[in-house]
ZAMARGU-4260 file (C-alpha; in steps of 0.2 Angstrom, whole numbers, plus 5000, padded with zeros to 4 digits):
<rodrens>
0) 5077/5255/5167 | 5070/5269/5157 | 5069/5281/5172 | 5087/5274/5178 | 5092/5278/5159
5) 5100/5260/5159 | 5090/5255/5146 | 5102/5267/5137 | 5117/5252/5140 | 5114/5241/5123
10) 5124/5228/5137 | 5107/5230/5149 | 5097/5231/5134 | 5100/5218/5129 | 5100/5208/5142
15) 5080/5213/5147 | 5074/5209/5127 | 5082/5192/5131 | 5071/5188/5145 | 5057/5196/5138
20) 5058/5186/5122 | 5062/5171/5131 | 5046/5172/5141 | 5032/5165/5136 | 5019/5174/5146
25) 5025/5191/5138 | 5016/5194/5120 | 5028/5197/5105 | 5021/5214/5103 | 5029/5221/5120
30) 5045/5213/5115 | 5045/5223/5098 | 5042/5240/5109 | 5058/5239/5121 | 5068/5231/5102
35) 5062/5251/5098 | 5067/5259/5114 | 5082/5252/5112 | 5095/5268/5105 | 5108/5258/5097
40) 5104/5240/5096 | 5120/5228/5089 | 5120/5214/5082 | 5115/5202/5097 | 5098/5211/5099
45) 5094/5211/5081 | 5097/5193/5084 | 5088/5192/5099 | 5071/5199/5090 | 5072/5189/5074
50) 5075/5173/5081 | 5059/5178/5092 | 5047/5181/5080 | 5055/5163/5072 | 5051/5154/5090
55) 5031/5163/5092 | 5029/5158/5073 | 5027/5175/5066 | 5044/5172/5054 | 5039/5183/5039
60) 5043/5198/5052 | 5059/5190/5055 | 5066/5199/5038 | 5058/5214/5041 | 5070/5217/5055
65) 5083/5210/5046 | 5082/5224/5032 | 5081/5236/5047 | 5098/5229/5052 | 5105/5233/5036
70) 5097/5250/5034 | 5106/5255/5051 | 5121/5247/5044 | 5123/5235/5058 | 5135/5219/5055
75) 5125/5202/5052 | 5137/5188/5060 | 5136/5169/5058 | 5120/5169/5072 | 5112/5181/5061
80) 5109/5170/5043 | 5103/5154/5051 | 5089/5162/5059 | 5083/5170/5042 | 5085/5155/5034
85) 5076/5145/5047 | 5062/5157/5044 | 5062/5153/5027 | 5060/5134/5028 | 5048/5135/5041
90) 5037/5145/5028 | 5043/5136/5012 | 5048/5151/5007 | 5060/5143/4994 | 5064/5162/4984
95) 5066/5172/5000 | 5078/5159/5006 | 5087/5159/4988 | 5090/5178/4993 | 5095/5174/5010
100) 5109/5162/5001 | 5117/5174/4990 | 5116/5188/5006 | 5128/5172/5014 | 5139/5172/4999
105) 5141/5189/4999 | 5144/5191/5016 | 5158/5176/5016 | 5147/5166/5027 | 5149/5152/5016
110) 5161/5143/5024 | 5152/5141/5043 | 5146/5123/5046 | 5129/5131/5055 | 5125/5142/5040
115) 5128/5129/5025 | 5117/5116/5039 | 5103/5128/5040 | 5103/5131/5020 | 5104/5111/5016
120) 5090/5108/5027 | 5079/5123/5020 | 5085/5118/5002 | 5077/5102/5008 | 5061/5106/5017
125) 5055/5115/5001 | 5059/5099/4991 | 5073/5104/4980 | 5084/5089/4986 | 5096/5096/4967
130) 5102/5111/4977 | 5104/5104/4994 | 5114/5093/4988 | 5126/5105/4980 | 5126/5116/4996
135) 5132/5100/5004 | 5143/5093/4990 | 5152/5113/4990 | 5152/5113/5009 | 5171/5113/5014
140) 5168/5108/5031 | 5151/5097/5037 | 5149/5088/5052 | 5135/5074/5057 | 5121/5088/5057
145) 5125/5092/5038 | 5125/5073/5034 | 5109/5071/5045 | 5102/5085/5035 | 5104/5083/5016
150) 5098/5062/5024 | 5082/5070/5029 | 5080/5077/5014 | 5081/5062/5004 | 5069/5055/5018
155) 5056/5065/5015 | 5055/5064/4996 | 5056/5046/4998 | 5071/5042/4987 | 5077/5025/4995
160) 5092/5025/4982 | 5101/5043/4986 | 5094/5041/5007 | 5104/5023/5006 | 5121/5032/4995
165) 5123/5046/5009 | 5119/5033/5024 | 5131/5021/5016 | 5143/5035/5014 | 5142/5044/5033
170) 5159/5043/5043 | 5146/5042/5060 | 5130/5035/5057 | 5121/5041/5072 | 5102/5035/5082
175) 5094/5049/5072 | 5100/5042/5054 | 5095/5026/5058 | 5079/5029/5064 | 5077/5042/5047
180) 5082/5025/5035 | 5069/5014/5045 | 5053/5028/5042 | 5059/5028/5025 | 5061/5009/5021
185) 5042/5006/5030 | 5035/5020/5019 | 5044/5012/5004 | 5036/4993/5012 | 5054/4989/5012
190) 5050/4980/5028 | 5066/4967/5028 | 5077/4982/5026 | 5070/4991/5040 | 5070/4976/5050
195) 5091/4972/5045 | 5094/4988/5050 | 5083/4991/5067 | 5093/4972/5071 | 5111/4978/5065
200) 5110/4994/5076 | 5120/4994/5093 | 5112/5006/5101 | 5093/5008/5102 | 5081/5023/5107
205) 5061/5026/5107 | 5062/5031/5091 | 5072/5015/5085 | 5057/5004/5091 | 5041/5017/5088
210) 5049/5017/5067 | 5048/4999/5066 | 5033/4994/5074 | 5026/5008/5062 | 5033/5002/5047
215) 5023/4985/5053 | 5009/4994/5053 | 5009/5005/5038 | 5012/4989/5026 | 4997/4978/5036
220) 5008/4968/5047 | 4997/4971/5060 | 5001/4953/5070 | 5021/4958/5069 | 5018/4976/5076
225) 5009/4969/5091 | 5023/4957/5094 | 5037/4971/5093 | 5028/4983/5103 | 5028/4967/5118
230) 5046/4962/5116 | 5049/4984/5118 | 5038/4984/5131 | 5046/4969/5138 | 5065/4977/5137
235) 5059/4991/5148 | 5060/5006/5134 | 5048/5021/5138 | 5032/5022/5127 | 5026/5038/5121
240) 5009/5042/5112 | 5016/5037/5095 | 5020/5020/5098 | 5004/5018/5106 | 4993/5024/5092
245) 5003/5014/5082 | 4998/5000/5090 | 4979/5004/5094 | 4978/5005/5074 | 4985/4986/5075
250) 4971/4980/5085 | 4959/4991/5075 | 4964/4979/5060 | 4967/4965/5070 | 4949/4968/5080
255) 4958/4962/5096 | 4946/4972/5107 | 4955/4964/5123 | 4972/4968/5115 | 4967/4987/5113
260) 4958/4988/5133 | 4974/4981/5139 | 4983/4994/5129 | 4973/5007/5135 | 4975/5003/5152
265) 4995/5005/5149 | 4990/5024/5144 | 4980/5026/5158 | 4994/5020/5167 | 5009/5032/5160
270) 4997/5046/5160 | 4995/5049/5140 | 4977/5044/5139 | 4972/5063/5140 | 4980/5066/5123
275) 4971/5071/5111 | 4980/5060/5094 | 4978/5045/5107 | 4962/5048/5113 | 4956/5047/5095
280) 4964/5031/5092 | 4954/5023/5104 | 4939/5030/5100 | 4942/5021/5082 | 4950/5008/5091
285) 4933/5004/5099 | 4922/5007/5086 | 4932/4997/5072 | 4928/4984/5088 | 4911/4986/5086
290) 4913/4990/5105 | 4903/5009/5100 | 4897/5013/5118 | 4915/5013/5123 | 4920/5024/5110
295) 4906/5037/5113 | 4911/5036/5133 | 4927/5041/5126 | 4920/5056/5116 | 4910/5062/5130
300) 4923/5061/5142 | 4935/5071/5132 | 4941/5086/5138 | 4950/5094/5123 | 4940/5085/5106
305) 4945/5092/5091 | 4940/5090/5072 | 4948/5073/5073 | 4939/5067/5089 | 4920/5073/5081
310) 4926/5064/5065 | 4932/5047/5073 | 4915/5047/5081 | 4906/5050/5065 | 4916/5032/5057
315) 4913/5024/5073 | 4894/5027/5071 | 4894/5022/5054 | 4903/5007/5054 | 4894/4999/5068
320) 4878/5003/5057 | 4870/5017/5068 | 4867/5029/5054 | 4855/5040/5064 | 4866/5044/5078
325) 4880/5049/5065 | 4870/5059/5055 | 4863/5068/5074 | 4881/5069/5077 | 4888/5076/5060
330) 4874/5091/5062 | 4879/5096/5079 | 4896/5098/5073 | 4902/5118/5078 | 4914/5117/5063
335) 4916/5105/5049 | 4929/5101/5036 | 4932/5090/5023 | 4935/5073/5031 | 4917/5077/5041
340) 4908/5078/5023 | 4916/5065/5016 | 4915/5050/5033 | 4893/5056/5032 | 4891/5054/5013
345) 4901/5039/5010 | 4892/5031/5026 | 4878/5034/5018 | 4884/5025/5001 | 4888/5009/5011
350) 4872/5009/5017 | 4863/5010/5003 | 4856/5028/5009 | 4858/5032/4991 | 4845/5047/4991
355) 4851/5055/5007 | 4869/5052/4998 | 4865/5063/4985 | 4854/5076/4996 | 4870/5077/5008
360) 4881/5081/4992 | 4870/5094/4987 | 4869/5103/5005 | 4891/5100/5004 | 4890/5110/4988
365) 4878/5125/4995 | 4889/5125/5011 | 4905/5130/4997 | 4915/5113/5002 | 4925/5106/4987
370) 4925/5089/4990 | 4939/5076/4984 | 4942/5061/4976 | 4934/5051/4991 | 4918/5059/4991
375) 4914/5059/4973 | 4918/5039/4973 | 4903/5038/4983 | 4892/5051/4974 | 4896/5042/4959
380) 4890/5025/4964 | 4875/5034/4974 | 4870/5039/4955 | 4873/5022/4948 | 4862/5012/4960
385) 4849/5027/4957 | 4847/5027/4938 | 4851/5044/4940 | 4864/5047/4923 | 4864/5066/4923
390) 4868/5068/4939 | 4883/5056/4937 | 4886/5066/4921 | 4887/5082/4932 | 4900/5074/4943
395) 4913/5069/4928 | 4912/5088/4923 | 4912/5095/4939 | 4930/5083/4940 | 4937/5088/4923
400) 4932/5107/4928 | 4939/5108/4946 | 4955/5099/4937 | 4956/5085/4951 | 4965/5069/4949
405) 4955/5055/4944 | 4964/5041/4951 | 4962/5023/4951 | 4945/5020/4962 | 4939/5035/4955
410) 4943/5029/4935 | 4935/5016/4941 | 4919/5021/4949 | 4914/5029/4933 | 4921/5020/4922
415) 4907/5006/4929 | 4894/5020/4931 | 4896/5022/4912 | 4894/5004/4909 | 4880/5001/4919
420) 4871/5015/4910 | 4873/5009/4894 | 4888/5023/4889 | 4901/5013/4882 | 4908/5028/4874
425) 4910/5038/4891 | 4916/5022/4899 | 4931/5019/4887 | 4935/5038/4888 | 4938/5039/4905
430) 4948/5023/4901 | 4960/5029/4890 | 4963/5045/4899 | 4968/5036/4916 | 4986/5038/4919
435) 4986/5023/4931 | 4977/5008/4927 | 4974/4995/4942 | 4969/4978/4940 | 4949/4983/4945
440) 4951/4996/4931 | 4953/4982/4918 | 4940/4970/4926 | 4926/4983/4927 | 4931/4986/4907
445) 4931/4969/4902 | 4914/4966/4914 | 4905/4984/4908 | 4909/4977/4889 | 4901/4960/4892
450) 4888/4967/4898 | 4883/4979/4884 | 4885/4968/4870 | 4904/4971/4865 | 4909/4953/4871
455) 4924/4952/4856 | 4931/4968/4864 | 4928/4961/4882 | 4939/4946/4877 | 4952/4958/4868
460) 4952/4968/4884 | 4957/4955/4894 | 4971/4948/4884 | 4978/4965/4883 | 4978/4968/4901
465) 4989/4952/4901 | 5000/4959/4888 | 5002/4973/4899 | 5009/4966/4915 | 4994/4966/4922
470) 4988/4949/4932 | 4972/4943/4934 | 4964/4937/4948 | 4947/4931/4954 | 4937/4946/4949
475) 4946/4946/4932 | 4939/4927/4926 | 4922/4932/4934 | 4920/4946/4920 | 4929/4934/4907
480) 4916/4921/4909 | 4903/4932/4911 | 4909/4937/4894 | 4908/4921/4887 | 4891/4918/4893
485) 4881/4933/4886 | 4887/4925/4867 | 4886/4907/4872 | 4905/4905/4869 | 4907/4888/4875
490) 4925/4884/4869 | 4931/4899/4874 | 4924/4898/4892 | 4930/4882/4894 | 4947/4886/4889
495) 4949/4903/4902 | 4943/4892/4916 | 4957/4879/4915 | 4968/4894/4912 | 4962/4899/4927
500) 4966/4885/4936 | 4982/4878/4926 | 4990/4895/4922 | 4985/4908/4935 | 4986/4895/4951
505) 4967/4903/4956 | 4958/4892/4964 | 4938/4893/4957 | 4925/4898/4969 | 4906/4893/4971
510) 4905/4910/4959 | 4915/4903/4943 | 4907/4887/4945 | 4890/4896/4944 | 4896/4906/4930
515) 4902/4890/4921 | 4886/4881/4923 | 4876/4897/4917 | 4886/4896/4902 | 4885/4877/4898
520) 4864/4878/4902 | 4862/4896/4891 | 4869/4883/4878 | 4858/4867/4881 | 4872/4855/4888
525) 4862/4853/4903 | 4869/4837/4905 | 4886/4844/4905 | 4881/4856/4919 | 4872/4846/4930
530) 4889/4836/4931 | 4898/4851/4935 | 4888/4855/4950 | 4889/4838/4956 | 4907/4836/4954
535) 4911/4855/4962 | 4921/4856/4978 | 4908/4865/4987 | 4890/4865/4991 | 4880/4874/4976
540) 4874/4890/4979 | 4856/4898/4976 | 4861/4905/4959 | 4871/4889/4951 | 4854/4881/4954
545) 4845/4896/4948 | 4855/4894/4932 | 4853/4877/4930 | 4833/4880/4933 | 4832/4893/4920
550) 4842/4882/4907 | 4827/4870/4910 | 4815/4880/4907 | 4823/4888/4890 | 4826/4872/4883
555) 4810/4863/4888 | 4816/4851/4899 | 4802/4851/4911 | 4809/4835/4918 | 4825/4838/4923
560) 4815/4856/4929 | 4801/4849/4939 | 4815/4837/4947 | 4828/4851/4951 | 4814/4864/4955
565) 4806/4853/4968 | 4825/4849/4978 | 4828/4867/4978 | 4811/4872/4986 | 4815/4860/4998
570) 4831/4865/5002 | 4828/4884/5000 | 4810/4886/5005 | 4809/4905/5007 | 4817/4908/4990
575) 4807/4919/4980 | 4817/4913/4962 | 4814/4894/4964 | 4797/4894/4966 | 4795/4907/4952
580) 4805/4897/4940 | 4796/4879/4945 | 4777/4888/4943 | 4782/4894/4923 | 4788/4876/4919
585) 4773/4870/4925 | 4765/4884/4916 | 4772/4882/4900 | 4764/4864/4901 | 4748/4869/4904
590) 4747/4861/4920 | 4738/4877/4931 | 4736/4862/4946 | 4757/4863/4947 | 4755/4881/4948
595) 4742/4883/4960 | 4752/4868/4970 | 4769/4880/4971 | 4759/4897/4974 | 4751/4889/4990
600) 4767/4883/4997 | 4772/4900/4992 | 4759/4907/5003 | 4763/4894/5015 | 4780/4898/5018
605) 4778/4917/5017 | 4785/4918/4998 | 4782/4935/4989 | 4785/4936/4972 | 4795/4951/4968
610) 4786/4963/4956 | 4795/4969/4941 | 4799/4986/4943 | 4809/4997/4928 | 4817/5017/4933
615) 4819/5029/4920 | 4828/5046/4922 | 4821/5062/4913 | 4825/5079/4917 | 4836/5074/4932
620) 4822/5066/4940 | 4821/5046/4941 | 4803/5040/4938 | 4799/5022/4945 | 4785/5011/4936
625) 4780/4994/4942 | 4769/4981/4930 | 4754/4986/4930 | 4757/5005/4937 | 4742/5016/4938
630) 4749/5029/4950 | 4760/5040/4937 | 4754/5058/4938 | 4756/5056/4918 | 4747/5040/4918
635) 4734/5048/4905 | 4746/5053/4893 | 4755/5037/4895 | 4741/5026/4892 | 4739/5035/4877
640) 4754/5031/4871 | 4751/5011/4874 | 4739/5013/4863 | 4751/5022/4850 | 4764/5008/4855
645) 4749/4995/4851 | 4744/5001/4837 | 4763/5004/4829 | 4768/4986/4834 | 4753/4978/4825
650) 4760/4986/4808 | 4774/4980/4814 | 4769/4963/4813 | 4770/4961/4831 | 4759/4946/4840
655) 4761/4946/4861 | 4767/4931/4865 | 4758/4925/4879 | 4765/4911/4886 | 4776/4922/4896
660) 4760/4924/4909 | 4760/4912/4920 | 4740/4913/4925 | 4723/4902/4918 | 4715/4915/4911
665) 4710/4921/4892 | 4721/4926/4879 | 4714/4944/4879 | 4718/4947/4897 | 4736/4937/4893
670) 4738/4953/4880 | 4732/4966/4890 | 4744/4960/4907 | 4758/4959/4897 | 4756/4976/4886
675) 4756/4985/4908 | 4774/4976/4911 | 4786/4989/4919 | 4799/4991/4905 | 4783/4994/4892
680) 4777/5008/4903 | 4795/5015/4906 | 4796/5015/4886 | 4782/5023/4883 | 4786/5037/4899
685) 4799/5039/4888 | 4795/5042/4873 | 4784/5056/4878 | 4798/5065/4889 | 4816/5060/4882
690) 4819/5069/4865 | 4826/5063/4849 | 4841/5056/4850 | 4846/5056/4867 | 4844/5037/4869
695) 4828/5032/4880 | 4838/5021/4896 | 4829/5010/4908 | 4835/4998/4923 | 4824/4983/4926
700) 4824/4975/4941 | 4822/4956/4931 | 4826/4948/4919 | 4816/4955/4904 | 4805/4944/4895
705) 4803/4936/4876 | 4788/4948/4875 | 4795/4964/4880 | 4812/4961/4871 | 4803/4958/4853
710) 4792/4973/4859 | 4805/4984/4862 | 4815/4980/4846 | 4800/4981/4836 | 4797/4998/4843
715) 4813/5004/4840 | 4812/5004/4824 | 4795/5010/4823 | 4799/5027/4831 | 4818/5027/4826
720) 4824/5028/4844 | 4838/5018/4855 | 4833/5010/4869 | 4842/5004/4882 | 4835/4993/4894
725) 4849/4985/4908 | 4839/4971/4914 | 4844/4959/4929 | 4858/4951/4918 | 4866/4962/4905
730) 4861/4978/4895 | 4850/4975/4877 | 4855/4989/4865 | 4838/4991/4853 | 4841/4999/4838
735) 4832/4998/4822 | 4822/4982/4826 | 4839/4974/4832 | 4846/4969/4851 | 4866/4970/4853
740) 4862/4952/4863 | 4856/4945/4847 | 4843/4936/4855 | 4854/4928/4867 | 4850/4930/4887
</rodrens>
């Protein structure tokens, strides 16, 4: 055409920048060179090469040529504006389209159906529903597209009112509005509206069904979705990939493995198992199954993974407990993204990997990943089940720094990380400045405030999460009578629990009734709570006989002990706590043939006593002790503190008490045994590293004992420094010879 000079005919010209812009093996580029060779381009080719560059998704070029158009004076025509304004909306590029608009009013466009339907939708697409409305409202003729349009719009912000106004409103309510008002109910959980309206339509399409059975799914109707897809299966509609994933997540939920197989049989069937979106369904499919060899044959097989495919794999793993394989997998990954991060560290989290949790953070961080909301949850309660307060205090600021949303779970997560470090201040600061308060928020408050001593606000708590709509449930009366057990608050208890029952229609669990008994044996009515267990609905668990157990031995009723002790080694024979508990009751009366009796069935059945064992944090680095610890690399300079403890305590007033130690040997060696218990070593760890006045924090793996507790008080106030010591049970606050228990644990 060059040499033949036709390309010098704008009729011909135009004719070969069509085909070559229509042709998808011909790069963009070379249809950009003949737009140039063209001498006098008209409107149609102008046209012709915006809407190209719209079509190979390179729009922003699209108004470059537009403002050569208007440099070479060339007409725009109605074709011409919906073009430029598609380009817009398909780059949310709001101002530019804005710009576009006024070009349309200036031009007297404003009156064509195609131009005002492209400038609604645009309007739309970038979320400002107030002007595509007015575009529409103004519009002096619109058709099913524009009502379609300014529908969509409403869709997609999720505004059920307005959606519903223009529906109700439409002279022809077509498939497509329909099926836009179903997607729109399901992710609004309006399921019975989606449902009237899928049943009230005449005509139905894939679309009709595949909304549906997805608004089943979305709002956990897992059971109703599998039943819809059968009964659309069953009227001979065609499936697409869409309704197929939908219903592989079903049976994920469901685990219906032979549901899923059949399902993925049907794929194999119709020929869409090679897609990638499905493929990845069944790999979680599978896993969620436990069935994780099927899901890795899946993975290998898979011709075209992508981030997705390497991800799903990574959960499988995980959740079927095969850590190893997920971690081998995360690190051959060729790229990785946030979702890969956060699947390896939570995974980690859930399987108490709380070390590697925290090492994988810090690898996320040198790699320059931010990570979200998710993955802090489980870095967060990595911290907490590691002692490990500054690095959970790092994480806050790194939150408040990086300006991301703490939302409910995360609130949450720290809020109970504060709690369970002692840092009621930090805990009811992130309180307060939570937006959005779930029930969990409330119940790790009122639990966390318990807990630390606070029980009057615990209980003030919990009445004004009532007054603020919010309803309890089982979770909420477990932290209210834990509440009332920490300050012997037997009324009170008592009067929450038929609450419980009589008000909030919550039937109690084995837990309650454990919490209840604790509370009733803490304040000496053993009577009372050995009724309770025999007249509770179900079997008694290990720790309501546990409770019961201690009560005996704190009150002395070695009777009711020895009788209660003995049933529970029969029926629990392996259990650690019972023979534990049975051997001090006999030592507490002298009787070392009842101990040596319950250590050799200890030895007998394999029973090993679980040594105490106190962490400290210092410097960012936990520090573990055990009674009796000798392996400290400071041990010299913490033995010398012992001795400073010792010699402190004695001006004190202090006198060990020694029928804590459960052995027949002499007072001297009872002194010396108890002064090596885990939480005195930790103390005195502590006061060598921790500096005036950060607080010296300690978590004890049991519960601590009369000797330690008037030891740490008693030391407080001798060196004049807080201790916090979070023992198997609840946290002691010393300060200045005081406990905030008040000697009641």
């Amino acid at each position: 055409m060059i040499l033949t000079g036709f390309l010098r005919d704008t009729f011909a010209a135009s004719r070969l920048l069509k085909f070559s812009t229509d042709s998808p093996f011909i790069y963009i580029n070379r249809s950009h060179q003949i737009f140039t060779c063209i001498e006098n381009p008209n409107g149609f080719i102008y046209n012709t090469m915006m809407r190209a560059y719209v079509q190979r998704n390179a729009t922003h070029n699209s108004l470059g040529i537009y403002k050569l158009m208007l440099q070479e004076t060339v007409e725009p025509d109605n074709h011409t504006y919906p073009i430029l304004v598609q380009s817009c909306s398909l780059r949310l590029a709001e101002f530019e389209g804005k710009l576009i608009h006024c070009h349309v009013l200036k031009m007297g466009f404003d009156s064509d159906v195609y131009v005002q339907n492209t400038l609604i939708n645009m309007y739309a697409v970038c979320g400002n529903l107030s002007d595509a409305r007015k575009v529409f409202d103004q519009s002096p003729v619109v058709d099913i597209v524009s009502w379609n349009s300014i529908l969509a719009g409403y869709v997609s912000i999720g505004d059920v009112e307005e959606a519903k106004y223009i529906y109700d409103r439409m002279p022809a309510r077509n498939i497509i509005a329909s099926n836009s008002m179903i997607v729109l109910y399901g992710k609004k959980g309006n399921v019975a509206d989606a449902y009237r309206l899928f049943s009230e339509m005449h005509k139905k399409d894939m679309v009709s069904w595949s909304a549906l059975i997805s608004c089943y799914e979305q709002n956990q109707m897992h059971e109703q979705a599998l039943i819809m897809f059968q009964q659309m299966k069953a009227d001979g509609i065609t499936l697409d990939e869409v309704v197929v994933i939908s219903v592989l997540s079903a049976c994920a939920h469901l685990l219906v493995v032979r549901t899923g197989k059949l399902i993925h049989s049907l794929a194999v069937k119709i020929g869409i198992e090679s897609y990638v979106n499905l493929h990845n369904a069944l790999i979680h499919m599978y896993s969620s199954c436990g069935e994780v060899e099927a899901a890795q044959k899946l993975f290998n097989g898979g011709c075209c993974l992508d981030l997705v495919s390497w991800n799903s794999m990574i959960s499988g793993y995980l959740k079927c407990s095969e850590v190893e394989k997920a971690k081998a997998l995360f690190d051959s990954m060729p790229e990785k993204d946030i979702v890969s991060w956060s699947a390896m560290i939570s995974g980690y989290a859930q399987h108490d990997r709380f070390a590697d949790t925290l090492a994988l953070f810090q690898e996320m961080q040198l790699d320059g990943i931010k990570p979200d909301e998710t993955t802090l949850v489980s870095v967060i309660s990595a911290c907490t089940h590691l002692a490990a307060l500054d690095q959970g205090k790092w994480i806050h600021a790194y939150v408040r720094k990086n300006g991301l949303k703490i939302n409910v779970i995360l609130g949450t997560t720290l809020i109970d990380m504060y709690m369970k470090f002692g840092c009621v201040e930090n805990a009811l600061e992130v309180f307060h400045g939570m937006q959005e308060k779930g029930v969990s928020t409330w119940n790790a408050l009122i639990l966390g405030l318990a807990m630390n001593g606070s029980v009057d606000k615990s209980l003030d708590a919990f009445s004004e999460m009532k007054e603020c709509g919010v309803l309890p449930n089982e979770i909420s009366f477990m932290a209210v009578l834990g509440a009332c057990r920490h300050m012997g608050l037997v009324d009170e208890g008592r009067q929450h629990f038929s609450s419980m029952i009589q008000e909030h229609k919550i039937e109690p669990n084995v837990k309650h009734y454990g919490c209840m008994v604790d509370l009733l044996g803490r304040a000496g009515l053993l009577k009372e709570a050995e009724e309770l267990i025999e007249n509770m609905p179900m079997a008694p668990d290990v720790s309501t006989w546990g409770a019961l157990l201690g009560a005996c031995k704190k009150y002395g009723d070695n009777e009711m002990g020895e009788r209660v002790g003995r049933k529970l080694i029969e029926l629990q024979p392996a259990h650690e706590g019972f023979h534990v508990l049975l051997s001090n009751i006999y030592a507490s009366k002298g009787n070392w043939d009842g101990v040596l009796e319950v250590r050799g069935m200890m030895v007998q059945h394999g029973v090993v006593k679980t040594p105490g064992c106190s962490t400290i944090e210092a410097n960012g680095t936990v520090h573990e002790f055990l009674a009796g610890d000798k392996t400290h690399p400071q041990i010299k300079d913490i033995e010398n503190m012992l001795d400073e403890m010792a010699k402190k305590l004695k001006m004190e007033g202090y006198a060990p008490d020694t029928n804590v130690v459960s052995l027949d040997i002499d007072e001297e060696e009872k002194e010396t045994s108890l002064f090596r218990h885990s939480e005195k070593l930790a103390i005195a760890f502590g006061l060598i590293t921790i500096n005036s006045p950060t607080p010296i924090r300690i978590m004890k793996n049991l519960r601590i004992c009369n000797d330690c507790h008037t030891a740490a008080k008693l030391i407080s106030r001798a060196f004049n420094r807080e201790i916090v010591v979070r023992d198997r049970h609840r946290f002691h606050h010393f300060k200045q010879g005081s406990c905030s228990c008040l000697d009641y644990w």
